[in-house]
N, C-alpha and C positions, 0 to 999 in steps of 0.2 A: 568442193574437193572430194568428198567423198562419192560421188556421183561420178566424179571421173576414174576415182578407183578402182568402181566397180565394174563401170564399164571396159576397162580395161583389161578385168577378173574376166568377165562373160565373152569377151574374144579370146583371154587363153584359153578358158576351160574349151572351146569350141575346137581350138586349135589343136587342142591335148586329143580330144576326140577323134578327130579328122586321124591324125597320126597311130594313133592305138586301132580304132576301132577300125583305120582304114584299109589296113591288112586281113583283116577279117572278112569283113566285104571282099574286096576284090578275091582272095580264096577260094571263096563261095560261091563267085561268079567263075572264077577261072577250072575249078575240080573239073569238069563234065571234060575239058579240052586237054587237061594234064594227065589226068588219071586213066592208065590204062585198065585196070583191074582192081576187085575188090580192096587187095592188099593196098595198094596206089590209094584208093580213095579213104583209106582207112587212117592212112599218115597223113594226107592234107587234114581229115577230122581233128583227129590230134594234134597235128602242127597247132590248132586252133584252140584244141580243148580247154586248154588253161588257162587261157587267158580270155576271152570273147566274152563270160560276163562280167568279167572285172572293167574290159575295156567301157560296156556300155555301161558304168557308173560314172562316166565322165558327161556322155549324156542327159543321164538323169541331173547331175549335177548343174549342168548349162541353161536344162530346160526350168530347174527350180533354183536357180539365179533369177532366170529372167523373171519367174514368179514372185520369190519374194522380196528383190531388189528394184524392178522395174514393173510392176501389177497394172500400170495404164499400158506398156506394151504389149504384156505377157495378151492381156484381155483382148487386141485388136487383133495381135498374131495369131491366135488363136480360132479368131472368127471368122480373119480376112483366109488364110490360110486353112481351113479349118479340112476338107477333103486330101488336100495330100498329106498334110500331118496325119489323119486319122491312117490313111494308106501307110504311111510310114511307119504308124504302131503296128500295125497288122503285120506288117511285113517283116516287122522285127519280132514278133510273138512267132510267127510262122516258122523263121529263124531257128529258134532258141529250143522250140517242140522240136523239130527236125531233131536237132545233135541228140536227144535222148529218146526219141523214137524213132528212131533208123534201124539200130542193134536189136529193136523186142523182137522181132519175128525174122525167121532164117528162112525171107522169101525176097522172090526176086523180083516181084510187083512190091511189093511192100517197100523194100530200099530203092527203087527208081521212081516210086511217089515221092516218098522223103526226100532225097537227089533233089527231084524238081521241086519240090518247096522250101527249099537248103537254097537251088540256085536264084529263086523268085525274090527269097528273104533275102538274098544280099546282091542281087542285083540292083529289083527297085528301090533300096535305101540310099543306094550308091547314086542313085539317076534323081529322086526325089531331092535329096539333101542340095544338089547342083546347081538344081533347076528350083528352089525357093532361094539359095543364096544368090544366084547371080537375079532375084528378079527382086531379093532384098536391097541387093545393090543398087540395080536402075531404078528403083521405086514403085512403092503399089498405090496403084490406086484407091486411097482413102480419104474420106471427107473429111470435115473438121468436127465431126462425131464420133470418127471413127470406123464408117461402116464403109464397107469393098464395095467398089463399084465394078463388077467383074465377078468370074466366077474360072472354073478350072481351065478352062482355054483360053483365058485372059492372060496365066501363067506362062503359057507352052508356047510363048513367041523365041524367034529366031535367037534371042541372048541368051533365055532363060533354058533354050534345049541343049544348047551350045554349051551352058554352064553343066547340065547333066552330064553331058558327056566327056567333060574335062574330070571332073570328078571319078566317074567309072575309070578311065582310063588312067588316074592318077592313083588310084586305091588297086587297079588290076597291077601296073607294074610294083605297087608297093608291098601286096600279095605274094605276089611270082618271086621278087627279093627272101621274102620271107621263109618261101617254102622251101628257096634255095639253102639257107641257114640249114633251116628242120628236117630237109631230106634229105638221102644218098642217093647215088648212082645212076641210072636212067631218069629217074621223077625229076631229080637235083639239076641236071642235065637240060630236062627238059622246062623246068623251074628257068633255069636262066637264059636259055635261049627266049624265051615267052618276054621275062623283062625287057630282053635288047630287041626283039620286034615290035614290040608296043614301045617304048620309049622313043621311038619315030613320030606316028600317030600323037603320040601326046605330046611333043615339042609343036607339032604343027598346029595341033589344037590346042594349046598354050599360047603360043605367039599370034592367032586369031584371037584368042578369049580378051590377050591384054590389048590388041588394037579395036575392038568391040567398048572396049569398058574405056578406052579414052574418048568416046564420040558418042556410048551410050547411057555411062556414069559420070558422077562428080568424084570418084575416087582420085584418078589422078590429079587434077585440082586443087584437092583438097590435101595431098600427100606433098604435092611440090610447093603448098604454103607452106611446110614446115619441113626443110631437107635433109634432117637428122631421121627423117619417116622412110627416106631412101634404099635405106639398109635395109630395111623389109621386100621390098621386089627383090633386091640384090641378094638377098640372103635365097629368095625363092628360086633363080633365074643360076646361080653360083650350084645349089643342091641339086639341079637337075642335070646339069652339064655335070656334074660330079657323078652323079648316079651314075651314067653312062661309060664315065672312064671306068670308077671302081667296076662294074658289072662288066666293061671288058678284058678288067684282069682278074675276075673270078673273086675279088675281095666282099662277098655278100655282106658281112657285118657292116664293114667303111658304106658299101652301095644302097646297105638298107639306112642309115642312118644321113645318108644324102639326100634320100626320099624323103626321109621324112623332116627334112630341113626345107625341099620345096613345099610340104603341103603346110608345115606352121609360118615360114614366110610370106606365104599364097594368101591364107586364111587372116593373119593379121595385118593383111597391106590390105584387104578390105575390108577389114574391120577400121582400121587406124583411118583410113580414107570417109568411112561413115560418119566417122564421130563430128559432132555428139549424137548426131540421128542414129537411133537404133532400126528404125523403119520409119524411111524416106517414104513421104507422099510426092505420088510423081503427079498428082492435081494440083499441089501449089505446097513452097515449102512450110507457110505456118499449118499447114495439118499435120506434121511431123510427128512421130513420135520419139523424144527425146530421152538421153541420161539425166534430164533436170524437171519436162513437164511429164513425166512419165514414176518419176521413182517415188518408192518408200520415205517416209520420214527419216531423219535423220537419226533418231534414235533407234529405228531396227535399222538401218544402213552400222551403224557401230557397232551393235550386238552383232550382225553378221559375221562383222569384217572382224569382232574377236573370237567367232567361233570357228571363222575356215581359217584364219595366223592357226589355232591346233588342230586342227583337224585335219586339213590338207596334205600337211607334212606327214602326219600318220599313212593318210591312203598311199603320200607315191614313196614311203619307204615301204611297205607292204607290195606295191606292185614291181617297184625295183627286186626285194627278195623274189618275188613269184617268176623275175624273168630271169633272174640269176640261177634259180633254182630250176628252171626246164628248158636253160637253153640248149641245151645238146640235141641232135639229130634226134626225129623217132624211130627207132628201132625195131626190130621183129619182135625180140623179149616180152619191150613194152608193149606190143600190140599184143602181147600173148596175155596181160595183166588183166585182173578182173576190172581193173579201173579205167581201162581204155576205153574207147566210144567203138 
């Protein structure tokens, strides 16, 4: 029982991520195309500010789930995987230096280096995170030791690129949603024309991804043994179709909150399809690694699960205050404040 909880825990938290952090990313990728001018690129920063390291505590949160909840997974994921993850840290460190080293120097080689390690750091997360989940989903090849047979091009087959790119393009229009909120007039304008021409592209690449994962996963298989798991596609497939009407009548809060209905629908119809495999061996399924031959004792599974009951509640009423508190458009004022990026 407890093992099923948790595994439960580790697709939200994952799902929390995707949603928070995934407006960030696509921002990040989207700036160089929105932003006409310093001032432009100033407010997409700030659209960001406030939120971007709070969002990746959810990360950290998922990745030290899988640690000290699941420690026979954490340990193959870690090794089978071990290249794009590291990619992914970097990429995210690369990130996070940008927003505070952009503004040190009033030059203009100086800010178009940062730009392009701004757009690097949330691009490649955006394409990495894609492309390990959809090859989480069809399975990796692992022995019954544990150890990858394959290496980084093993990854980059036709599912797993196809998974990158549903991701970028599911985090750029959740992005371009977002900035429509945080900005005015031309940017805001040009914020939401970007959502409604990428929301094309990604129904098509959506409607590919799920006829892909019925012929190259056990996901749907495994979701139509239990049809109360339905409401999950449905809820993904319902938020996106939503997205598009809200975003054509200019309703950005309703539109961004539709997005983000498809990316935690999306995220746990393949998580819920996994289960109990955490990472599926696509060499044979007793190499699996499972929520049962994989987890913790039972007695840190309960210490856990009494420390995130308080703790949890703490963090999302703190990030609830922090987005209550900066939802309003960025302004020229605030860009005038010492506290702006």
């Amino acid at each position: 029982m407890l093992e099923t909880i948790w595994f439960a825990l580790w697709g939200v938290l994952w799902a929390v991520y995707f949603m928070l952090d995934g407006f960030d990313l696509g921002l990040g990728t989207l700036r160089p195309f929105l932003a006409r001018n310093q001032d432009e690129s100033r407010v997409v920063l700030n659209a960001m500010g406030p939120f971007w390291d709070g969002n990746e505590v959810w990360l950290l949160t998922a990745g030290g789930v899988t640690f000290a909840a699941f420690p026979g997974t954490y340990a193959v994921m870690f090794s089978s995987l071990y290249t794009p993850l590291m990619l992914l840290l970097f990429a995210l460190i690369l990130r996070g230096i940008s927003f505070e080293f952009r503004g040190k120097e009033d030059a203009a080689w100086w800010r178009k280096t940062w730009d392009a390690c701004m757009w690097i750091g949330s691009f490649l997360p955006a394409l990495l995170l894609g492309v390990a989940f959809a090859n989480i989903f069809a399975g990796i090849p692992i022995d019954g030791e544990g150890v990858f047979h394959g290496n980084l091009f093993t990854l980059l087959n036709p599912y797993g690129l196809l998974g990158g790119v549903l991701f970028v393009l599911l985090f750029t229009v959740h992005g371009a949603l977002w900035l429509a909120i945080k900005s005015e007039g031309q940017l805001r304008d040009r914020a939401g024309a970007a959502a409604k021409i990428l929301w094309g592209p990604l129904l098509i690449i959506a409607v590919t991804f799920l006829a892909m994962t019925r012929y190259t996963t056990r996901l749907w298989q495994n979701v139509l043994a239990k049809p109360v798991l339905l409401v999950l596609p449905l809820l993904a497939v319902a938020g996106l179709v939503l997205t598009r009407v809200f975003a054509g009548k200019g309703s950005w809060w309703k539109a961004w909150f539709a997005s983000s209905a498809t990316i935690v629908g999306a995220t746990l119809f393949g998580v819920a399809g996994l289960y109990p495999a955490l990472l599926p061996s696509s060499l044979a399924p007793a190499f699996s690694k499972t929520a049962f031959n994989s987890a913790s004792t039972p007695l840190t599974l309960k210490i856990m699960l009494g420390v995130a009951l308080v703790m949890v509640p703490v963090v999302i009423v703190y990030q609830a205050w922090v987005y209550r508190r900066f939802s309003d458009p960025v302004t020229a004022e605030e860009l005038a404040g010492d506290h702006a990026y």
